[in-house]
C-alpha positions, 0 to 999 in steps of 0.5 A: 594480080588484082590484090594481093592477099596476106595473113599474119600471126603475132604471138606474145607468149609473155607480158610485161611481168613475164606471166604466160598470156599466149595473147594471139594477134591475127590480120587478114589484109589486101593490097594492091601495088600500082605505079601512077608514074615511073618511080612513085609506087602506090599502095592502098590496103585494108586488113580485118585484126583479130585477138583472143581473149589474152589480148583483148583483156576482160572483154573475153573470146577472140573478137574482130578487134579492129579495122584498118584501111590504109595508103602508102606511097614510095618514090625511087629518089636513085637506084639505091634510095627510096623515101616513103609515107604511110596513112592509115585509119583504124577503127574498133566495131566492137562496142564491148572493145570500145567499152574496156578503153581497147584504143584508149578511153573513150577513143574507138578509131585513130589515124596513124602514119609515118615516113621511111628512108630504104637504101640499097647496097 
């Protein structure tokens, strides 16, 4: 396929102090997996995250809570292993997310990654 689609949904039905916040977490993303050479598969991604009110906290309503756009990258080391790394750019359209401090105070986009190890057996 040209992009794979997918949607995922996160429910925390309590938070930290065992309240009933029915916060809902939702992402809609596209993904394309390619390999530029044997053994190195590449994937480039972007997802639109939406929450409601539970989630995004004083702001209110169910919002576009941020964006993400991202890449990452696996190498087939064996038949069995494979080592990989991630990068991803998120940002908040939101300028009443931005305000409540959604991503920290006074912060409104971060870069985050990270690496991984699969084994088989």
């Amino acid at each position: 396929p040209i992009v794979t689609p997918s949607f995922t949904a996160y429910w925390d039905y309590l938070d930290t102090a065992k309240n009933d916040v029915s916060a809902v977490y939702a992402t809609f993303a596209l993904s394309h997996e390619f390999e530029p050479m044997e053994k190195l598969t590449v994937t480039p991604s972007a997802a639109l995250n939406f929450a409601n009110h539970a989630y995004t906290g004083s702001a209110g309503g169910t919002e576009l809570t941020d964006l993400t756009l991202g890449v990452a990258a696996s190498y087939a080391v064996t038949e069995w292993l494979s080592l990989g790394a991630q990068v991803n750019y998120t940002w908040t359209p939101s300028h009443t997310l931005r305000h409540e401090g959604y991503m920290g105070e006074g912060e409104h986009q971060i870069v985050w990654g990270g690496v991984n190890a699969t084994v088989k057996f």
